[in-house]
C-alpha positions in Angstrom: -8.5 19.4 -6.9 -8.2 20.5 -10.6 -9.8 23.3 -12.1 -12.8 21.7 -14.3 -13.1 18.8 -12.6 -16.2 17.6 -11.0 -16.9 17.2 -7.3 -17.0 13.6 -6.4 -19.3 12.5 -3.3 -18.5 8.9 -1.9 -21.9 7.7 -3.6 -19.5 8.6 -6.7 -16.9 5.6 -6.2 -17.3 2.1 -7.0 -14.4 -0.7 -5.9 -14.6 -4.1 -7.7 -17.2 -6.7 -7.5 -14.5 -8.9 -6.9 -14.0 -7.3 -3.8 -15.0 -8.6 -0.5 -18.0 -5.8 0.7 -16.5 -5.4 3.8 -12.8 -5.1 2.7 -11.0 -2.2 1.2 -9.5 -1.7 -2.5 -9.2 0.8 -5.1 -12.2 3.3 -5.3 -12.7 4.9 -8.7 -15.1 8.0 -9.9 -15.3 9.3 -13.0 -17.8 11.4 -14.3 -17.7 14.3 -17.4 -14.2 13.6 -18.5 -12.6 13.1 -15.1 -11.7 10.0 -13.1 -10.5 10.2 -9.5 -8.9 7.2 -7.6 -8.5 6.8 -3.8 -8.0 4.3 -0.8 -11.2 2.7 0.9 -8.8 2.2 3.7 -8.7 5.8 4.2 -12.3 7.9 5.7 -13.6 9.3 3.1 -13.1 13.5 3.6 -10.9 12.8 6.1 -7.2 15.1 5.5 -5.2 11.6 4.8 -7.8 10.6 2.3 -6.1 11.5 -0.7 -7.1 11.1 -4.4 -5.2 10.8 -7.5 -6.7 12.7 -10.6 -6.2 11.9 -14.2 -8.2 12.6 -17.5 -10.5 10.0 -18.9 -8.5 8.9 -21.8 -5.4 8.7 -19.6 -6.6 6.6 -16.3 -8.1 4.4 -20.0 -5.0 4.2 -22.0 -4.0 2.7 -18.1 -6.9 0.0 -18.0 -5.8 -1.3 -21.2 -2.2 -1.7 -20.3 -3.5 -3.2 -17.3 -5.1 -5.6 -19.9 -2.0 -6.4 -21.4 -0.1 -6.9 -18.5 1.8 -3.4 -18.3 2.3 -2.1 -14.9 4.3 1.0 -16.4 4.5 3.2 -19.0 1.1 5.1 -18.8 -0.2 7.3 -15.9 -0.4 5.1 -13.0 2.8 2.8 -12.8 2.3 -0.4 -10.5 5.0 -0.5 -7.9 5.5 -4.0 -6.7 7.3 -3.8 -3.4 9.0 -7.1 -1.6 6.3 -7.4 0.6 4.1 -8.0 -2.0 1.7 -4.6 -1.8 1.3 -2.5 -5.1 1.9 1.2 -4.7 0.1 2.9 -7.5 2.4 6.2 -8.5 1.1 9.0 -10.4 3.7 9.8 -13.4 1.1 13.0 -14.1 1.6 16.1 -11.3 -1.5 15.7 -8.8 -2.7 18.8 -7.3 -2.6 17.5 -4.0 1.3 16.6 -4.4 0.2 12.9 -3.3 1.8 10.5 -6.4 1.4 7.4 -4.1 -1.6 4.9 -3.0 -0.5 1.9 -1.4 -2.6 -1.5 -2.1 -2.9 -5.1 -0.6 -1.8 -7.7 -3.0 -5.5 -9.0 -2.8 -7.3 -5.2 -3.1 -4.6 -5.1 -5.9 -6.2 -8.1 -7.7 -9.6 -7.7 -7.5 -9.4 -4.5 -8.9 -7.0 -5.6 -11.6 -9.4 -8.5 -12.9 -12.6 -6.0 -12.7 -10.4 -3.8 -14.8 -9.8 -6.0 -17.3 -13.7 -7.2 -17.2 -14.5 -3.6 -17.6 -15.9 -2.5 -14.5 -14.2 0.8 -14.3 -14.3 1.3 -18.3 -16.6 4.6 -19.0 -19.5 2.2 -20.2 -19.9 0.6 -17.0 -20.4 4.2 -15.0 -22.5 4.9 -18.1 -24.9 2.3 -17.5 -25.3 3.1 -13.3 -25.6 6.4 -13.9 
């Protein structure tokens, strides 16, 4: 974890609504500052269950490259491997050393078209909290 940054509980995360409720995707937090992204795949607390960190204004100068189609360039770069899974890679050091969380194609795209829709934008956590 990094120093200043809040302690997420599970309750915390939200995946996209265009994600099947009993399938996993991407899992974001983000609270005062902060946002934290992790695996549903994975148990949450459990040693592999890692998380990537990143400011606010970085993990949203990634949501609207997302929106513009760029998989690179920010601080999660959008690995497409020939299987056709995304690998998210931290380009910011993560205190955990993880850089990677692999994705289904379909987890992938659900949470790439709630990104774009906004459902991971600070607003959005604004307005559950």
């Amino acid at each position: 974890m990094i120093a200043n940054a809040p302690v997420f509980e599970e309750a915390d995360f939200r995946k996209s609504s265009r994600s099947n409720p009993d399938k996993d995707c991407v899992h974001v937090a983000r609270r005062d500052g902060w946002v934290a992204v992790r695996d549903t795949k994975k148990v949450f607390g459990a040693p592999d269950d890692h998380r990537m960190w990143f400011t606010a204004d970085q993990f949203d100068a990634f949501l609207a490259g997302l929106g513009r189609g760029e998989l690179s360039g920010h601080c999660i770069e959008v690995v497409v491997r020939d299987d056709g899974a995304r690998v998210f890679r931290s380009t910011v050091p993560q205190p955990s050393g993880t850089a990677e969380l692999e994705f289904t194609i379909g987890e992938f795209f659900a949470f790439h078209a709630s990104a774009i829709e906004g459902e991971f934008a600070e607003r959005a956590f604004a307005v559950a909290a």
